[in-house]
TIDRENBA-578724 format. One record per residue (C-alpha): x, y, z; residue number from 1; chain. Coordinates in steps of 0.1 Angstrom, whole numbers, plus 5000, padded with zeros to 4 digits. Example, Ala and Ser with C-alpha at 12.3 -4.5 7.8 and 13.67 -1.06 7.14 Angstrom:
REM residues 2
+------+------+------+-----+-------+
|    u |    v |    w |  nr | kette |
+------+------+------+-----+-------+
| 5123 | 4955 | 5078 |   1 |     A |
| 5137 | 4989 | 5071 |   2 |     A |
+------+------+------+-----+-------+
REM end
This chain:
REM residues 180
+------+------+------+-----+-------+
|    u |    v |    w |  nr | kette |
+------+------+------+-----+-------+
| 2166 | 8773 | 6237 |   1 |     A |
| 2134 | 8775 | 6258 |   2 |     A |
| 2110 | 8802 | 6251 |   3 |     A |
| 2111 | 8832 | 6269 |   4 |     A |
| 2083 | 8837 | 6296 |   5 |     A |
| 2069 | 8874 | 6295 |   6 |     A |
| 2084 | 8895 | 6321 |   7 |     A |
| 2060 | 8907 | 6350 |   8 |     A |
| 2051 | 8942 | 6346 |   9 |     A |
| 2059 | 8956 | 6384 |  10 |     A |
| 2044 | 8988 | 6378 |  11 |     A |
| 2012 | 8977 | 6365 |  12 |     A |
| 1983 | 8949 | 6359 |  13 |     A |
| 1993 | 8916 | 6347 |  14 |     A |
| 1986 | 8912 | 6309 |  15 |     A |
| 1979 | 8884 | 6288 |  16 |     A |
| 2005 | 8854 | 6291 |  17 |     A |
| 2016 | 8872 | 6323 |  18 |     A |
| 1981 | 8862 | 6337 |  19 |     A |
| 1993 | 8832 | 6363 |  20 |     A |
| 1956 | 8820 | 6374 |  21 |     A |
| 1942 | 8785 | 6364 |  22 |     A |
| 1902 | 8800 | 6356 |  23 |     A |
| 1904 | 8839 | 6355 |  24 |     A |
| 1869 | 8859 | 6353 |  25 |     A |
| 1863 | 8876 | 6317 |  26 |     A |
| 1843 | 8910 | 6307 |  27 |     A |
| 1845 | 8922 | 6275 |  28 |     A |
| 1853 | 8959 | 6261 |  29 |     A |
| 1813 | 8968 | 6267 |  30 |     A |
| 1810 | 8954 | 6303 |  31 |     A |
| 1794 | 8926 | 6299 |  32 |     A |
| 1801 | 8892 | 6320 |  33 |     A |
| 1816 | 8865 | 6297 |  34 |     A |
| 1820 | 8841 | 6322 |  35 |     A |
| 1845 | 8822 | 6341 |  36 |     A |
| 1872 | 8805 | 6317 |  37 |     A |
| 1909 | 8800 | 6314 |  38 |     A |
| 1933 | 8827 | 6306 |  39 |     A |
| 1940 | 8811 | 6275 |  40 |     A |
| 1904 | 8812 | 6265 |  41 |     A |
| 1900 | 8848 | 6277 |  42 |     A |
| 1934 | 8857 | 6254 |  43 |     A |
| 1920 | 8843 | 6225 |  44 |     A |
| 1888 | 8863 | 6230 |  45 |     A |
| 1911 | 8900 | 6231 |  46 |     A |
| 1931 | 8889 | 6206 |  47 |     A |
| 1899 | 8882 | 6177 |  48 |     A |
| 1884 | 8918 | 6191 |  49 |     A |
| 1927 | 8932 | 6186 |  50 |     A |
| 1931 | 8940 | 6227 |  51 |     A |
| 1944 | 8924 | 6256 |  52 |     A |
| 1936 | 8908 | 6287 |  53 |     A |
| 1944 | 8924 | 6314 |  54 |     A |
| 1942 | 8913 | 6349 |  55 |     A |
| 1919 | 8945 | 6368 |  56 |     A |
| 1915 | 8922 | 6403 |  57 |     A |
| 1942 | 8901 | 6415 |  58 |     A |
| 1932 | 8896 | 6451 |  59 |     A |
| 1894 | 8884 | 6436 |  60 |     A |
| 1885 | 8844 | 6437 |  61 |     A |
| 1887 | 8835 | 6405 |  62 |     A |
| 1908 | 8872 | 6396 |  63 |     A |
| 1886 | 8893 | 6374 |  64 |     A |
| 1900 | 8903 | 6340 |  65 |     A |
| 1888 | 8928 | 6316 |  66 |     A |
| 1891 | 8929 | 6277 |  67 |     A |
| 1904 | 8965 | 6269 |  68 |     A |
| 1934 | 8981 | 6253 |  69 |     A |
| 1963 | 8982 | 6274 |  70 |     A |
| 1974 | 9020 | 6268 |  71 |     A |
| 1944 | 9032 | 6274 |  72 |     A |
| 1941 | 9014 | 6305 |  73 |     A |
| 1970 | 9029 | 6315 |  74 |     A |
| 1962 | 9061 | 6306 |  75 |     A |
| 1931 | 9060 | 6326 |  76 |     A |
| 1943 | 9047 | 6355 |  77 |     A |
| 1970 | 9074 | 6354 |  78 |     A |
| 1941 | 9102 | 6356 |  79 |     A |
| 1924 | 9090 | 6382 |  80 |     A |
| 1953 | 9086 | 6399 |  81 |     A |
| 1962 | 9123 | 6392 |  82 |     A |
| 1925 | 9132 | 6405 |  83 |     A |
| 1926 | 9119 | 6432 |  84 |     A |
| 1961 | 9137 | 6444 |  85 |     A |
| 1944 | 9174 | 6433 |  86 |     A |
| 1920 | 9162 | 6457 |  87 |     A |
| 1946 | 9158 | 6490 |  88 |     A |
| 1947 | 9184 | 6513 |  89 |     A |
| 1982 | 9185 | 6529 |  90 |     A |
| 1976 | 9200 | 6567 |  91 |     A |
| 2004 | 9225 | 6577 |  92 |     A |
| 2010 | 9233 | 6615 |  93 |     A |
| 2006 | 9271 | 6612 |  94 |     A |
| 2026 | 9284 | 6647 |  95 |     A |
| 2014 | 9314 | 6668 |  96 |     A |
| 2038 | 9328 | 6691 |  97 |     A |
| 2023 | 9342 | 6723 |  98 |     A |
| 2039 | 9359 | 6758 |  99 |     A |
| 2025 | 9362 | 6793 | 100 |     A |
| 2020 | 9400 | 6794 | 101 |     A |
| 2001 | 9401 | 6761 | 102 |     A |
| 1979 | 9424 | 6752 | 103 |     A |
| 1942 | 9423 | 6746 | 104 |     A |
| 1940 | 9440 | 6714 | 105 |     A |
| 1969 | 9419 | 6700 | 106 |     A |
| 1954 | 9386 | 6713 | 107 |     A |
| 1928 | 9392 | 6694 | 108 |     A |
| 1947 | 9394 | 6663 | 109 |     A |
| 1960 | 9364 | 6674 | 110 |     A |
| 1931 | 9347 | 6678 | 111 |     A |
| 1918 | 9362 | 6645 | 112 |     A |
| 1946 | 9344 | 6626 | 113 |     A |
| 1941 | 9310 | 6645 | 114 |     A |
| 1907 | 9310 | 6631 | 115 |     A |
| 1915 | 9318 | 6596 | 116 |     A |
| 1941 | 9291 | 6601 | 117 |     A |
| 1916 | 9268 | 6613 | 118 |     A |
| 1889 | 9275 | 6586 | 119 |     A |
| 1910 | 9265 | 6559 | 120 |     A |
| 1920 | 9231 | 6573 | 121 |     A |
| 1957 | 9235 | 6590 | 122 |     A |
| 1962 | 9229 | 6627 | 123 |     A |
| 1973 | 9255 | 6652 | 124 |     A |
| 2001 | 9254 | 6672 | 125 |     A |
| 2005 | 9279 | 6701 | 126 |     A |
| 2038 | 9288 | 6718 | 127 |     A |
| 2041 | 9307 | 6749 | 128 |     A |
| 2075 | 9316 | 6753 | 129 |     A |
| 2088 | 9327 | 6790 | 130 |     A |
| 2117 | 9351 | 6795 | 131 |     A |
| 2134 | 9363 | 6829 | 132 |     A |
| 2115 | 9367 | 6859 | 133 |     A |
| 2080 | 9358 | 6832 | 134 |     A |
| 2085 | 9318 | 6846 | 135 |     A |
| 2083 | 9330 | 6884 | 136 |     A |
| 2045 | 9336 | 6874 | 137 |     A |
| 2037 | 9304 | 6857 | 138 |     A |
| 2004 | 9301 | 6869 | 139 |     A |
| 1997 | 9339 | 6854 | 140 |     A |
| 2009 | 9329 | 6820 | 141 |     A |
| 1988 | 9296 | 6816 | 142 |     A |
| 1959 | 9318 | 6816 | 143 |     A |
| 1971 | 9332 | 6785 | 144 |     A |
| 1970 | 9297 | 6766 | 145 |     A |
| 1933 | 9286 | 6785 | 146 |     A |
| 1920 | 9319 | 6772 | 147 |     A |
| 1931 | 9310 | 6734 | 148 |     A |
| 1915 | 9267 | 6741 | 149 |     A |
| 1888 | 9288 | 6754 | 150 |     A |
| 1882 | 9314 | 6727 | 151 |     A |
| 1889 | 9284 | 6696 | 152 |     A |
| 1868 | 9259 | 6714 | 153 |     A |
| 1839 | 9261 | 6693 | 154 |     A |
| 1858 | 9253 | 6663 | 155 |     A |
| 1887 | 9231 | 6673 | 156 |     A |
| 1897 | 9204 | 6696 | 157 |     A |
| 1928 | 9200 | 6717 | 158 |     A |
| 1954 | 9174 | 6696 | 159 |     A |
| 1982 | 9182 | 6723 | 160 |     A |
| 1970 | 9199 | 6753 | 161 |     A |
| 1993 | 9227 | 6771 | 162 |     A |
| 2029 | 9211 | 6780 | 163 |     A |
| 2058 | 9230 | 6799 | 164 |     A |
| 2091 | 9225 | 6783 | 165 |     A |
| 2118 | 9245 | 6796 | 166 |     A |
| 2113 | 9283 | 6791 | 167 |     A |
| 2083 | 9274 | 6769 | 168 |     A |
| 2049 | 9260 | 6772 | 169 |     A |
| 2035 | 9247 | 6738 | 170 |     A |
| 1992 | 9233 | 6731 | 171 |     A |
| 1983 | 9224 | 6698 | 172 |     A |
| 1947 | 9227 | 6678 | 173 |     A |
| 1930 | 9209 | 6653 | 174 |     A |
| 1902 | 9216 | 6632 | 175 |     A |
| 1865 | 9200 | 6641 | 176 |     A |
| 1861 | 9171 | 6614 | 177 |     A |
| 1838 | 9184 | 6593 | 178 |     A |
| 1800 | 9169 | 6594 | 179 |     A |
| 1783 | 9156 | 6563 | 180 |     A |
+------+------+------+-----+-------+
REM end
């Protein structure tokens, strides 16, 4: 019976015999360079230290390989991952229903609450919603959603400017990108 070639893993780095390249480059546990060799050469070097070789750069010509222990490897490469996920901010569409015949006062608090919106990162979407006689004056109620572009302008820009459809008209904002 042949032996038994190590099975690939698919959810991680290639490890020692799993290593497919003819000359692979080697650091050791500390960081240094070893050099370019074969994998054979490189798995001999882990297994005197008690590690493995593991594969760190595929895509690299000749693939770079690292001594280091393959659990903690993993382990690391699991935090960082986890990191960097705490660190995505997911961006809601936060919806602000308007009408034609609003009033002043409560555009305000309309305006208010797109800005909180804004400031903490989501995008604004604005409906204007028309209701009997309201679509007769069309013109009228676009004022309404210029006056709300107008009043965010200084802190967002238009992703989809004012469309009509049916007894609605609908403009979405987004945030400035922020300036490092």
């Amino acid at each position: 019976m042949p032996p038994r070639r190590p099975q690939l893993n698919e959810d991680g780095p290639r490890v020692n015999d799993q290593i497919r390249s003819r000359e692979v480059r080697v650091i050791n546990e500390v960081g240094d360079m070893l050099g370019v060799m074969t994998p054979q050469e490189g798995i001999r070097l882990a297994q005197a230290a008690g590690l493995d070789l593991i594969e760190v750069s595929p895509n690299a010509e000749p693939p770079v390989c690292k001594i280091l222990d393959l659990g903690k490897y993993k382990y690391e490469q699991q935090k960082k991952a986890n990191e960097a996920r705490k660190k995505q901010k997911v961006i809601d569409i936060k919806e602000l229903k308007l009408r034609p015949t609003i009033g002043g006062h409560d555009f305000d608090i309309k305006i208010k609450q797109a800005r909180k919106f804004i400031a903490e990162g989501d995008k604004v979407k604005f409906t204007l919603r028309f209701r009997g006689r309201e679509q007769s004056h069309y013109d009228l109620s676009m004022q309404v959603m210029h006056r709300a572009k107008a009043e965010l302008a200084d802190i967002t820009k238009v992703e989809q400017d004012i469309t009509s459809e049916g007894r609605q008209a609908i403009m979405v904002l987004m945030p400035l990108p922020k300036q490092a």
